[in-house]
ChimeraX commands (.cxc) that place a marker at each C-alpha (Angstrom):
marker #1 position 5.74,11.26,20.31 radius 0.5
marker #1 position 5.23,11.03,16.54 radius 0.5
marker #1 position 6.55,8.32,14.24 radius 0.5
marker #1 position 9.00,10.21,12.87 radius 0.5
marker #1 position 10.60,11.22,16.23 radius 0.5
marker #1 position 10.63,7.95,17.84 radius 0.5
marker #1 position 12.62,6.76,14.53 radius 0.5
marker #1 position 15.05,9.45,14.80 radius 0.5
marker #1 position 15.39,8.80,18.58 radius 0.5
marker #1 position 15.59,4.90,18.40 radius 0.5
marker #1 position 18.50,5.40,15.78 radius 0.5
marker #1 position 20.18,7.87,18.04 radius 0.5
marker #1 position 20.20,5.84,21.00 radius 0.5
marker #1 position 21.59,2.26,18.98 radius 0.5
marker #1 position 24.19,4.38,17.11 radius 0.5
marker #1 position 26.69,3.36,19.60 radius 0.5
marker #1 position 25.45,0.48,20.18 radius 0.5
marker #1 position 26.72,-3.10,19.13 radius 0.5
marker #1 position 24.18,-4.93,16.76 radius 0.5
marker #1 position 22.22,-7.74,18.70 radius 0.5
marker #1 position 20.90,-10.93,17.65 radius 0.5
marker #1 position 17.28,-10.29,16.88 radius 0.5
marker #1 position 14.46,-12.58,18.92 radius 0.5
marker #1 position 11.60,-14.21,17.32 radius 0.5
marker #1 position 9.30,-11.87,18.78 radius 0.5
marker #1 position 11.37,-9.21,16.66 radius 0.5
marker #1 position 11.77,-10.98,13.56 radius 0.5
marker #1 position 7.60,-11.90,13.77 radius 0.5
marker #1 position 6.74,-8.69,14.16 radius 0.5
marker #1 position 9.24,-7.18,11.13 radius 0.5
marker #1 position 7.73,-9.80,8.99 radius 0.5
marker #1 position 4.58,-8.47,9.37 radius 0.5
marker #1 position 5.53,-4.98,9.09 radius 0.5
marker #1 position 7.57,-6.06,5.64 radius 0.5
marker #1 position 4.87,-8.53,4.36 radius 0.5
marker #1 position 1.82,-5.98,5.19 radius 0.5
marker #1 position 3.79,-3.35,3.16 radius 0.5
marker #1 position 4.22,-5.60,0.30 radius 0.5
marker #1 position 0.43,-6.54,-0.18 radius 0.5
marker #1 position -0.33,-2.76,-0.44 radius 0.5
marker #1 position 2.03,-2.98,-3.05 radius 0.5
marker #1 position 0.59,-5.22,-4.60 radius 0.5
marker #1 position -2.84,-4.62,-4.85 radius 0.5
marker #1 position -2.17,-0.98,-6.36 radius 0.5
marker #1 position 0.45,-3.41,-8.84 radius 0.5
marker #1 position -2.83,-5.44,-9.97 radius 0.5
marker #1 position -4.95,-2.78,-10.63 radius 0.5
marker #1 position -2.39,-1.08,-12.88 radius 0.5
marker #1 position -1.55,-4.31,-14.69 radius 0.5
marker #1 position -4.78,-5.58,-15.34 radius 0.5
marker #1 position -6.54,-2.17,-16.18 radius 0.5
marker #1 position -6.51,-2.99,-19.99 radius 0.5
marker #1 position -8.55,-6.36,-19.44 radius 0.5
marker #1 position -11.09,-5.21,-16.82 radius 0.5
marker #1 position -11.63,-1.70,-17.89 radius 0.5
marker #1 position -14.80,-2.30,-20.13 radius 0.5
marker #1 position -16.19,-4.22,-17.47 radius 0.5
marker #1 position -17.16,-1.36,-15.44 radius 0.5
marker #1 position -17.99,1.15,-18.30 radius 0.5
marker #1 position -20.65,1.05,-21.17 radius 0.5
marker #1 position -19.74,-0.85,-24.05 radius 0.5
marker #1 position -18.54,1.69,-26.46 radius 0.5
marker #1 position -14.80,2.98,-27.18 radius 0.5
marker #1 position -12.49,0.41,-25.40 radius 0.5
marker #1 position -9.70,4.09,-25.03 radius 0.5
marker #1 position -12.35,5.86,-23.51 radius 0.5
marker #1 position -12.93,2.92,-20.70 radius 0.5
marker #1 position -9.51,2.48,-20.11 radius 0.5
marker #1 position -8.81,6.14,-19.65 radius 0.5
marker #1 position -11.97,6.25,-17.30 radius 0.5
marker #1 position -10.24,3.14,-15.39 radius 0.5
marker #1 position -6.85,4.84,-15.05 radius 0.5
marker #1 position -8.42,8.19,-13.95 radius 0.5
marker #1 position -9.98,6.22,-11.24 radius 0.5
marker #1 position -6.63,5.32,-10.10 radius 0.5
marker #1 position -5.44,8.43,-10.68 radius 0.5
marker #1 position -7.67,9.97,-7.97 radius 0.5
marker #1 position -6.05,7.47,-5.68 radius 0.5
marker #1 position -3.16,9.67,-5.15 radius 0.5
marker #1 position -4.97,12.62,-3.70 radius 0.5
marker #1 position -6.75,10.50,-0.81 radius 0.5
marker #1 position -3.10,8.75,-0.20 radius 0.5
marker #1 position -1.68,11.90,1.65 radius 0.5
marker #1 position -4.87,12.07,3.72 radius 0.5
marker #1 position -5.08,8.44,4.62 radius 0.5
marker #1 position -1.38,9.06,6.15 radius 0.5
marker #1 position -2.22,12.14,7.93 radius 0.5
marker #1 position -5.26,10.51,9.40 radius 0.5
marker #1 position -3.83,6.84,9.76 radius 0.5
marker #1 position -0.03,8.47,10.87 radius 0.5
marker #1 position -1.47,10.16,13.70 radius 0.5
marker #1 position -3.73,6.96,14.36 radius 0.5
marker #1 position -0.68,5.20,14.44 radius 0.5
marker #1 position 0.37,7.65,17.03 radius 0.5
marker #1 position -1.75,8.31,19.45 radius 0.5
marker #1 position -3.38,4.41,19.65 radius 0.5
marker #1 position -0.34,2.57,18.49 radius 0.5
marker #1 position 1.32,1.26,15.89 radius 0.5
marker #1 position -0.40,-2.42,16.08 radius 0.5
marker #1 position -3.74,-1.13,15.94 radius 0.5
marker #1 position -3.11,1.18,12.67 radius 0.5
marker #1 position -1.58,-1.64,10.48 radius 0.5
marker #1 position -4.18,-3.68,11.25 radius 0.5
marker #1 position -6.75,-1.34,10.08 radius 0.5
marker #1 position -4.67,-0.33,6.87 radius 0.5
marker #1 position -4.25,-4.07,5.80 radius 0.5
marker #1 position -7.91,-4.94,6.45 radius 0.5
marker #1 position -8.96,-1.92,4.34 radius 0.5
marker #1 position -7.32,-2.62,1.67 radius 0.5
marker #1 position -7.75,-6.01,1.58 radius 0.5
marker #1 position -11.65,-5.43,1.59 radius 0.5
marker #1 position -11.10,-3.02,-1.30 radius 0.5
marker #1 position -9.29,-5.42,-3.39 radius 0.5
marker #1 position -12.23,-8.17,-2.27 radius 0.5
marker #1 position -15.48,-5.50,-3.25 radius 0.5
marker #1 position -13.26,-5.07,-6.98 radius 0.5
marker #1 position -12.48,-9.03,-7.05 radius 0.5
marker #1 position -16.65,-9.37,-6.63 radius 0.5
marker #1 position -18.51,-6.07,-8.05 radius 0.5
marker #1 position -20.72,-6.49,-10.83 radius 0.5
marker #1 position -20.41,-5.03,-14.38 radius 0.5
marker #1 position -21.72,-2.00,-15.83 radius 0.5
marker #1 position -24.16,-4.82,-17.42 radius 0.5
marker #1 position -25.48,-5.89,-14.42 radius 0.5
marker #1 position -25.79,-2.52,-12.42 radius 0.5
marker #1 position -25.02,0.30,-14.60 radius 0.5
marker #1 position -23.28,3.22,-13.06 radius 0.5
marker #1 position -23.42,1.44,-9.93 radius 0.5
marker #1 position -20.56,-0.36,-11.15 radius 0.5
marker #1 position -17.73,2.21,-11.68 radius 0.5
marker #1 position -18.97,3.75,-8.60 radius 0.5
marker #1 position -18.38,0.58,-6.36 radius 0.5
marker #1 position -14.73,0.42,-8.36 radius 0.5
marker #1 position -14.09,4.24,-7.01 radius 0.5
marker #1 position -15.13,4.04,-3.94 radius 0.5
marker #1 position -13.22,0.53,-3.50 radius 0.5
marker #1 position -10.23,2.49,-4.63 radius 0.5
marker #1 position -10.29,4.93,-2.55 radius 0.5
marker #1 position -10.36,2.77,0.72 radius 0.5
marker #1 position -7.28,1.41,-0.86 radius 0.5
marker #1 position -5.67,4.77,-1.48 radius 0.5
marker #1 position -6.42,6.19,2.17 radius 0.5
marker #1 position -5.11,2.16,3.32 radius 0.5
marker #1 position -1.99,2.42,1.36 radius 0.5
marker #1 position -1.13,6.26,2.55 radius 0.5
marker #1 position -1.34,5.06,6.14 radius 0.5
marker #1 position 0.78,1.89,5.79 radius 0.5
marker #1 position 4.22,3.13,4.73 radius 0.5
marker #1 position 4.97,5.67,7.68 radius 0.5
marker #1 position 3.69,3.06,10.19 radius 0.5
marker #1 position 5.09,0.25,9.21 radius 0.5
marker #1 position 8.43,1.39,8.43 radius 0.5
marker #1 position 8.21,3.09,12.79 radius 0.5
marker #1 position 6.88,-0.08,13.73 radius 0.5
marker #1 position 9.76,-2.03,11.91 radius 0.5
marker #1 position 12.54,0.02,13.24 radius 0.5
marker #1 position 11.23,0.12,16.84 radius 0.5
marker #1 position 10.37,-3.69,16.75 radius 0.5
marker #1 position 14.59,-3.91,15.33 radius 0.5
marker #1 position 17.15,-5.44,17.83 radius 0.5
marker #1 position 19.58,-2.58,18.48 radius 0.5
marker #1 position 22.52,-2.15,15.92 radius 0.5
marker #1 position 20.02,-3.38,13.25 radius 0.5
marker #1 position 17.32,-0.66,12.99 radius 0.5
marker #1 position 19.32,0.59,9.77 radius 0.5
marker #1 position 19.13,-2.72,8.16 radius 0.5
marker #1 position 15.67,-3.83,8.71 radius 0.5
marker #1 position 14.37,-0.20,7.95 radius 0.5
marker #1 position 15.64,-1.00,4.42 radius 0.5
marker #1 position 13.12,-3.80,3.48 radius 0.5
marker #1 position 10.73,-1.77,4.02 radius 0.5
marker #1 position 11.64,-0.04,0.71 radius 0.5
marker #1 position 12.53,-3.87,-0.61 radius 0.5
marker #1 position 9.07,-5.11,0.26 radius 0.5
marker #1 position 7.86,-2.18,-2.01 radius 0.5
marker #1 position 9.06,-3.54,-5.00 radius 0.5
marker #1 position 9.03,-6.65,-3.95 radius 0.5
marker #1 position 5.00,-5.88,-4.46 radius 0.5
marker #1 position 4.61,-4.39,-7.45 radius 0.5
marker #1 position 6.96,-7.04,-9.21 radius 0.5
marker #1 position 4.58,-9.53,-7.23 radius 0.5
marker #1 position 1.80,-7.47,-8.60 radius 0.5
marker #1 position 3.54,-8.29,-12.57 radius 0.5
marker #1 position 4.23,-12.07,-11.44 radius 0.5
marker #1 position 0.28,-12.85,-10.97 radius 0.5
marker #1 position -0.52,-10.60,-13.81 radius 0.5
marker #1 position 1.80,-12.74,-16.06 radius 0.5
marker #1 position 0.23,-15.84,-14.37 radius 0.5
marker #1 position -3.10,-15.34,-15.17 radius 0.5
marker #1 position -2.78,-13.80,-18.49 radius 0.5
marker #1 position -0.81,-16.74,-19.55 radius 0.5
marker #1 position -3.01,-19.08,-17.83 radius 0.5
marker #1 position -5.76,-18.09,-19.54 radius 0.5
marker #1 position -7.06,-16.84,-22.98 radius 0.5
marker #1 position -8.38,-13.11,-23.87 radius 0.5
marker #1 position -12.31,-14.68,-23.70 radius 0.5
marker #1 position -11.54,-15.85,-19.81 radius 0.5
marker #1 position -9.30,-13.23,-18.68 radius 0.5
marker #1 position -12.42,-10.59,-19.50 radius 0.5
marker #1 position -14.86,-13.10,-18.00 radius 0.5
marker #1 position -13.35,-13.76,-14.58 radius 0.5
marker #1 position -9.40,-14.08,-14.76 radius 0.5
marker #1 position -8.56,-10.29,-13.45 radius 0.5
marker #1 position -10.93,-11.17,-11.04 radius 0.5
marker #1 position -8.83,-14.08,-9.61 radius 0.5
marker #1 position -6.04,-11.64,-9.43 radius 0.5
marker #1 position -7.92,-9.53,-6.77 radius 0.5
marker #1 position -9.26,-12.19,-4.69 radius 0.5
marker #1 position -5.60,-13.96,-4.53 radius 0.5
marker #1 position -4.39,-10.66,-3.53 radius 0.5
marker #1 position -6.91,-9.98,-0.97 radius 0.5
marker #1 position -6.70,-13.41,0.84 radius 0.5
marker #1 position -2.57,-12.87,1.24 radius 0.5
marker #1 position -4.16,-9.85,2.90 radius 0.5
marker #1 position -6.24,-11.23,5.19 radius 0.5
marker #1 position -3.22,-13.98,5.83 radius 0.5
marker #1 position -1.00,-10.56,6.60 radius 0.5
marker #1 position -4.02,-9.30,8.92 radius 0.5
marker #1 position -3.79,-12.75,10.86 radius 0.5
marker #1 position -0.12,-12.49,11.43 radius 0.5
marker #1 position -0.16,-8.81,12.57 radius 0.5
marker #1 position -3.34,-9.46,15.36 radius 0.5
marker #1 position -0.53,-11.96,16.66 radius 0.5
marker #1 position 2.17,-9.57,17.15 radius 0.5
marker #1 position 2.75,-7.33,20.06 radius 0.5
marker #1 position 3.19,-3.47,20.09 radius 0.5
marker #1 position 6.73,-2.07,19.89 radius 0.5
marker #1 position 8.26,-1.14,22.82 radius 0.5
marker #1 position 9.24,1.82,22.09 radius 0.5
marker #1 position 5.25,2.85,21.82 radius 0.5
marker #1 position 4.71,1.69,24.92 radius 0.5
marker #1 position 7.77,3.54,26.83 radius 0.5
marker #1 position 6.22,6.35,25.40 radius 0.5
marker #1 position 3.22,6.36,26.22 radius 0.5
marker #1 position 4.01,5.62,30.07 radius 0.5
marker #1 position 6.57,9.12,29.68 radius 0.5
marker #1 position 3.35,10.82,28.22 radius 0.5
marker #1 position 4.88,12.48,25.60 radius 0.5
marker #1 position 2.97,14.54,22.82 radius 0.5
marker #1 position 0.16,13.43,20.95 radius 0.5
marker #1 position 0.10,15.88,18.39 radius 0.5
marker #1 position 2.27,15.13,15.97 radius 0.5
marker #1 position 1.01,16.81,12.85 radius 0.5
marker #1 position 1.30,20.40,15.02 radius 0.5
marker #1 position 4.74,19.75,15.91 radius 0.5
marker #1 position 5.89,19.25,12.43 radius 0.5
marker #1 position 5.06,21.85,11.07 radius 0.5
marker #1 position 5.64,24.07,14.13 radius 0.5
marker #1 position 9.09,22.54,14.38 radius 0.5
marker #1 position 10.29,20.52,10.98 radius 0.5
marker #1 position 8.60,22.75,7.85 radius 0.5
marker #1 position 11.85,22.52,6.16 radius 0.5
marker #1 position 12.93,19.38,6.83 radius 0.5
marker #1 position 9.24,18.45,5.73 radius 0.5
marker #1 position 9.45,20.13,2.62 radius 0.5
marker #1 position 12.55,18.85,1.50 radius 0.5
marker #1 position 11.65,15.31,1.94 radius 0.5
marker #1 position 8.48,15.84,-0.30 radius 0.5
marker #1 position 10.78,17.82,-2.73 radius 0.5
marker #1 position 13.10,14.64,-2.80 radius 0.5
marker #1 position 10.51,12.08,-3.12 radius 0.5
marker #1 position 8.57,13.53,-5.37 radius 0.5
marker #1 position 11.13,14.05,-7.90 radius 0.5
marker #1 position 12.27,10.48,-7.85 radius 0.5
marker #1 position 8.95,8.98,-8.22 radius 0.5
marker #1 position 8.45,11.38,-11.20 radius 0.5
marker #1 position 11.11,9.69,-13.08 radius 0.5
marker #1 position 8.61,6.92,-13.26 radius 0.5
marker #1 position 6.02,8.39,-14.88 radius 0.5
marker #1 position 6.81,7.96,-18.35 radius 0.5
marker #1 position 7.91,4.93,-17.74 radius 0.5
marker #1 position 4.87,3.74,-16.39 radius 0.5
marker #1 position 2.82,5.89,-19.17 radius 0.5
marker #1 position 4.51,3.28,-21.69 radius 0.5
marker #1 position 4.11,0.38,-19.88 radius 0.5
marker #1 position 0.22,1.10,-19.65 radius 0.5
marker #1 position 0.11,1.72,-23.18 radius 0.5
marker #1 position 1.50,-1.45,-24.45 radius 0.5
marker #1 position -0.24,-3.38,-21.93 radius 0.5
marker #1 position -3.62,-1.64,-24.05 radius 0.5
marker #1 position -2.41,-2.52,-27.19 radius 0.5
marker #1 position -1.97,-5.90,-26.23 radius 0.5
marker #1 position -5.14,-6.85,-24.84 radius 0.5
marker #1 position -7.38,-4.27,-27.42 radius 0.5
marker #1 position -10.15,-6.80,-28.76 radius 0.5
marker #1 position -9.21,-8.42,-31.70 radius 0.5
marker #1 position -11.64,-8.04,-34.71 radius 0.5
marker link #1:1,2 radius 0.2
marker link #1:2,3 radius 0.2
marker link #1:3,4 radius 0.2
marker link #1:4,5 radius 0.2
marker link #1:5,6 radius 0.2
marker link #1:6,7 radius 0.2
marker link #1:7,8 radius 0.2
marker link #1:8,9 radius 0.2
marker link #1:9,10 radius 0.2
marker link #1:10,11 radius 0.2
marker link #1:11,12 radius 0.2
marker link #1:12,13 radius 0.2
marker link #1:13,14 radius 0.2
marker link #1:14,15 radius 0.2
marker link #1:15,16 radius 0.2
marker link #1:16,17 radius 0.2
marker link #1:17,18 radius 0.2
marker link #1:18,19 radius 0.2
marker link #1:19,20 radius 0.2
marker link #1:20,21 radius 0.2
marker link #1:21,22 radius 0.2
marker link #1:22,23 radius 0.2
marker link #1:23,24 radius 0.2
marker link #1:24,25 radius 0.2
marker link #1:25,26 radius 0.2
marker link #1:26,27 radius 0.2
marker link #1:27,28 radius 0.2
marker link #1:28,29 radius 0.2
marker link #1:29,30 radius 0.2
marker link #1:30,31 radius 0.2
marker link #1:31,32 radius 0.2
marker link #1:32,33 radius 0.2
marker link #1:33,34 radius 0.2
marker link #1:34,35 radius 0.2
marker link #1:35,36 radius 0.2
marker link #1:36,37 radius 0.2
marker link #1:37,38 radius 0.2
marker link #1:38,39 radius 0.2
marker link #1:39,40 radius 0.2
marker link #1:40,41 radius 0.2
marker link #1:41,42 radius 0.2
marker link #1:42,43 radius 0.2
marker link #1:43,44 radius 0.2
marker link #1:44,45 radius 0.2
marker link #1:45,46 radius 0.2
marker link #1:46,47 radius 0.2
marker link #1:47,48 radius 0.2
marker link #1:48,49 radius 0.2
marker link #1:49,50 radius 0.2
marker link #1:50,51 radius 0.2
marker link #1:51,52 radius 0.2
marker link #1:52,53 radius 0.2
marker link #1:53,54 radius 0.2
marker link #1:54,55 radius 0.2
marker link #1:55,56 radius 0.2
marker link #1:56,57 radius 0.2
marker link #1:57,58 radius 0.2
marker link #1:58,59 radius 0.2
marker link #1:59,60 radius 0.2
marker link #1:60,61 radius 0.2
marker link #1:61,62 radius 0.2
marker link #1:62,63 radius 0.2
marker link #1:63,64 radius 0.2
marker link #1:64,65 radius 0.2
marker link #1:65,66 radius 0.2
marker link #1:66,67 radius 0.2
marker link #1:67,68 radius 0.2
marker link #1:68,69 radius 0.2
marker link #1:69,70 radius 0.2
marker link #1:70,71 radius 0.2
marker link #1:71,72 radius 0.2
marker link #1:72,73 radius 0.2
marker link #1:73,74 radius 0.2
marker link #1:74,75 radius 0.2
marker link #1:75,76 radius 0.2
marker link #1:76,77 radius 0.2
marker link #1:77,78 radius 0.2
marker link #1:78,79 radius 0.2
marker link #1:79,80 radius 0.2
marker link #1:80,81 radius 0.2
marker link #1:81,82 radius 0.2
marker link #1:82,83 radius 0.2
marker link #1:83,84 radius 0.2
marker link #1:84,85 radius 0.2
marker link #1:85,86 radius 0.2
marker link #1:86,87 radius 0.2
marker link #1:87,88 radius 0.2
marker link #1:88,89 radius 0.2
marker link #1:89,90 radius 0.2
marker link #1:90,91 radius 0.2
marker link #1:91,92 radius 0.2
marker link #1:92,93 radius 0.2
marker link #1:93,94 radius 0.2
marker link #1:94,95 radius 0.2
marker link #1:95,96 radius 0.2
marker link #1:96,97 radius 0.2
marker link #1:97,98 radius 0.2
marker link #1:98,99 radius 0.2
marker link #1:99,100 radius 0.2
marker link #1:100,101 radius 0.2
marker link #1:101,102 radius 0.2
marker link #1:102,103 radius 0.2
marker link #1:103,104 radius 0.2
marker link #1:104,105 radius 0.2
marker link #1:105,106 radius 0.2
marker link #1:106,107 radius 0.2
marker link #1:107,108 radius 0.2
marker link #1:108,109 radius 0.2
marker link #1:109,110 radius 0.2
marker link #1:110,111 radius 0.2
marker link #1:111,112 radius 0.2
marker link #1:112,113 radius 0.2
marker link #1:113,114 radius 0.2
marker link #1:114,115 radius 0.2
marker link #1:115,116 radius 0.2
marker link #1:116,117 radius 0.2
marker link #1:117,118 radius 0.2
marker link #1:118,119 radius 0.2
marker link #1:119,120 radius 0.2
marker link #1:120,121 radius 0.2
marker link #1:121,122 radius 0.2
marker link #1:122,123 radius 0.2
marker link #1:123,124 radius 0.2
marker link #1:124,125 radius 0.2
marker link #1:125,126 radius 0.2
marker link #1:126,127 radius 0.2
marker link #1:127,128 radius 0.2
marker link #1:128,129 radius 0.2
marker link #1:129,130 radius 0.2
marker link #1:130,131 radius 0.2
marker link #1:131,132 radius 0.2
marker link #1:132,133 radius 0.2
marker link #1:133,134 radius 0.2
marker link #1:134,135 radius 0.2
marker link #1:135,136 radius 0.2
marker link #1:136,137 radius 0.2
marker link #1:137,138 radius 0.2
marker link #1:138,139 radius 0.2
marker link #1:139,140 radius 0.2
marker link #1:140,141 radius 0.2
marker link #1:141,142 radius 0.2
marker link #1:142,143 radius 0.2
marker link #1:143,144 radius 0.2
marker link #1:144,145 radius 0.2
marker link #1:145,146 radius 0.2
marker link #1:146,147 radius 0.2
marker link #1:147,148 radius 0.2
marker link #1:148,149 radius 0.2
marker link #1:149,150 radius 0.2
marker link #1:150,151 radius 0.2
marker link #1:151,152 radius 0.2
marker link #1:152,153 radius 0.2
marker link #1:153,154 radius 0.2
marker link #1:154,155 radius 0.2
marker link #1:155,156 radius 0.2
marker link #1:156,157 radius 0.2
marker link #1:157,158 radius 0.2
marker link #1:158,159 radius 0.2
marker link #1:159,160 radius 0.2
marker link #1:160,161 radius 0.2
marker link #1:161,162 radius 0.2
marker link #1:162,163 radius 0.2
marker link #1:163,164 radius 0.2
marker link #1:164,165 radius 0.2
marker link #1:165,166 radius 0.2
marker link #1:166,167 radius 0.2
marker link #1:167,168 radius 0.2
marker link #1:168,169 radius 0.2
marker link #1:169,170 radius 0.2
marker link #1:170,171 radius 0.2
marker link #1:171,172 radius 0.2
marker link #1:172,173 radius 0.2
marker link #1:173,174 radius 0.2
marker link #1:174,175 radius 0.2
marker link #1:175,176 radius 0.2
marker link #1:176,177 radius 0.2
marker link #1:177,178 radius 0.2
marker link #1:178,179 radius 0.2
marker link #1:179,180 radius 0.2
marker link #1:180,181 radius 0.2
marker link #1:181,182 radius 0.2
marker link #1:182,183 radius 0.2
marker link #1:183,184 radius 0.2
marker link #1:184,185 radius 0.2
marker link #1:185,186 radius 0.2
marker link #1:186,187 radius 0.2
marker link #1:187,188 radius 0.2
marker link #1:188,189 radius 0.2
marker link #1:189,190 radius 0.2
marker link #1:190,191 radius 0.2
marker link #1:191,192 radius 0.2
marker link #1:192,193 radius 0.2
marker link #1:193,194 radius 0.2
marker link #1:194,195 radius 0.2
marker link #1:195,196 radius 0.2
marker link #1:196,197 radius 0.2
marker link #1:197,198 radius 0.2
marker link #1:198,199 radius 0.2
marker link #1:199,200 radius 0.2
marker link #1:200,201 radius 0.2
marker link #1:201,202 radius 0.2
marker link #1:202,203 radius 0.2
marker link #1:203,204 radius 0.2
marker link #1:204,205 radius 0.2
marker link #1:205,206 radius 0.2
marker link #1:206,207 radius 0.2
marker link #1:207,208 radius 0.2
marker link #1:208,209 radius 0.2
marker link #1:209,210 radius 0.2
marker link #1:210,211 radius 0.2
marker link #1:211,212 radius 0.2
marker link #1:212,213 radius 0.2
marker link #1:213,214 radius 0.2
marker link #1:214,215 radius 0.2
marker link #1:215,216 radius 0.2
marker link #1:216,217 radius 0.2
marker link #1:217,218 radius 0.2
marker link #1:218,219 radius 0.2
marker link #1:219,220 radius 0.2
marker link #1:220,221 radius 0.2
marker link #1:221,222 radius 0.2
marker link #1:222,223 radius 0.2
marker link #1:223,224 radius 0.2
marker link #1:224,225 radius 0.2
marker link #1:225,226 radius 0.2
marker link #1:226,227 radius 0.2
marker link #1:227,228 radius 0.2
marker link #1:228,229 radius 0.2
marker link #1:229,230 radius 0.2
marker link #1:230,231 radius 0.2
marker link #1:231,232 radius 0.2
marker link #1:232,233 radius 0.2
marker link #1:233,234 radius 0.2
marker link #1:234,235 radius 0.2
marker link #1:235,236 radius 0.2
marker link #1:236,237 radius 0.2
marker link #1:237,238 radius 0.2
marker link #1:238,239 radius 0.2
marker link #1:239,240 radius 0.2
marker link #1:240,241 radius 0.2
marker link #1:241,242 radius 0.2
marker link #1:242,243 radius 0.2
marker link #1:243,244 radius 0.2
marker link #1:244,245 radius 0.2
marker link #1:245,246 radius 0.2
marker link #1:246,247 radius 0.2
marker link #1:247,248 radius 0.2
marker link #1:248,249 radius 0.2
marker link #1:249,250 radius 0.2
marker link #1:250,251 radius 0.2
marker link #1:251,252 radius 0.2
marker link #1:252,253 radius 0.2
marker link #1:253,254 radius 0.2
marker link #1:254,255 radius 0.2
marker link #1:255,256 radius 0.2
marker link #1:256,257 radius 0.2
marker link #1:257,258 radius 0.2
marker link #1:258,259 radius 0.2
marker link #1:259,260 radius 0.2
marker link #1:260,261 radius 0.2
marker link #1:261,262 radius 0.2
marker link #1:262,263 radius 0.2
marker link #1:263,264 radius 0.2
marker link #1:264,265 radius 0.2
marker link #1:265,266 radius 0.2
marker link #1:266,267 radius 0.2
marker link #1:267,268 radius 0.2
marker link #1:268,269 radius 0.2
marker link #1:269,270 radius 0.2
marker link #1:270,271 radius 0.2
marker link #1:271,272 radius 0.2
marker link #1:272,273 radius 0.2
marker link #1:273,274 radius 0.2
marker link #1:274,275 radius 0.2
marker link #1:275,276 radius 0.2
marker link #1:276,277 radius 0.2
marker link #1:277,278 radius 0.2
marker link #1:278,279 radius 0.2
marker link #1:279,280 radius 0.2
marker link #1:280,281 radius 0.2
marker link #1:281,282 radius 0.2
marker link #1:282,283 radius 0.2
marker link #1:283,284 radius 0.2
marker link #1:284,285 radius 0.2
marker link #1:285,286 radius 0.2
marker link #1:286,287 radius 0.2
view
């Protein structure tokens, strides 16, 4: 059974059912769910907010727009690899469980966030450098498209009955919740430290911070258990081919949720676009 259908049919069944009081097994493993989500968040947050400072690092010395462009278009590629790291992690997720695939996407990306927090400069290895930075962000990428579908089924399965509505929302709350983390630290740091440090190692404190809450997340979710709801369905042997049966079954349900997401998160862009450029301006070596 995909992730998608055991969501639909765990709200089905506890729509007439009276909310329960969740157990600490339940609450431990929505925590992790939430809190695994969040870090994603949060190293794609860092990146973004701390391009201006580390971009030359990783590019010749030259134009400082021309590095930061380079920088952002490696972040850019991110989003192509994100849909394939949840069609390969999602139906991870479902045919080996839910456990198993957040564990992987939260140890990826917190090794991607630990190779950026320690690669060496285009000084030190040359086009190495940039290279290491692409490849590092694409483990994140693949991590990141994996994470959101599988935590949010593991979240509502893990839910006490009568709740899966509520605790399905932080899952959308621990996505802000990391990129405004993600501007915290960045404000930290910057304000910590002076232009001269921030270039020398400050961004790089960012990462590192960012991948040891991961590996504190990684901890916490080896400790929890499977959902139940995985388990039940596995013993009923129900499909393991998810990917076939939505499009054989849900193409325009499918397409209408992309349709609908896609248009909201474009009302970001230009606000992002902005935000990027005055985050430039403001860290563009003084002469």
């Amino acid at each position: 059974m995909s992730a998608q259908e055991h969501t639909v049919a765990v709200g089905h069944a506890a729509s007439d059912v009276p909310a329960a009081t969740m157990t600490r097994k339940q609450k431990k493993a929505v925590l992790a769910g939430v809190l695994g989500n969040a870090i994603e968040y949060l190293d794609w947050g860092i990146y973004a907010s701390l391009a201006p400072v580390f971009a030359s690092q990783f590019f010749a010395d030259g134009d400082p727009a021309t590095a930061f462009l380079s920088t952002l278009a490696i972040f850019a590629v991110g989003f192509f690899v994100r849909p394939l790291g949840g069609l390969v992690l999602g139906t991870y997720a479902d045919r080996y469980g839910r456990k198993k695939a957040l564990t992987l996407t939260v140890s990826l990306m917190s090794a991607g966030g630990l190779v950026i927090a320690v690669c060496p400069t285009y000084e030190h290895i040359g086009v190495f450098s940039p290279l290491l930075l692409l490849v590092a962000r694409l483990v994140q990428a693949f991590s990141a498209g994996g994470e959101w579908p599988s935590s949010v089924s593991y979240i509502v399965e893990s839910a006490a009955p009568g709740k899966r509505a509520f605790v399905g929302s932080f899952q959308q709350v621990s996505t802000a919740g990391g990129i405004l983390l993600a501007s915290l630290l960045a404000l930290v740091v910057t304000s910590a430290l002076n232009d001269q440090q921030m270039h020398a190692f400050g961004w790089r404190i960012a990462f590192a911070f960012a991948a040891a809450l991961g590996l504190m997340v990684l901890w916490l979710r080896v400790r929890t258990q499977e959902s139940q709801h995985f388990d039940d369905a596995e013993l009923s042997g129900k499909s393991h081919k998810p990917v076939t049966k939505l499009f054989a079954e849900h193409k325009l349900s499918m397409l209408r949720v992309v349709g609908d997401h896609g248009s909201r998160n474009n009302r970001l862009l230009p606000v992002d676009h902005q935000h990027a450029r005055v985050r430039q301006r403001d860290h563009r070596p003084r002469s």
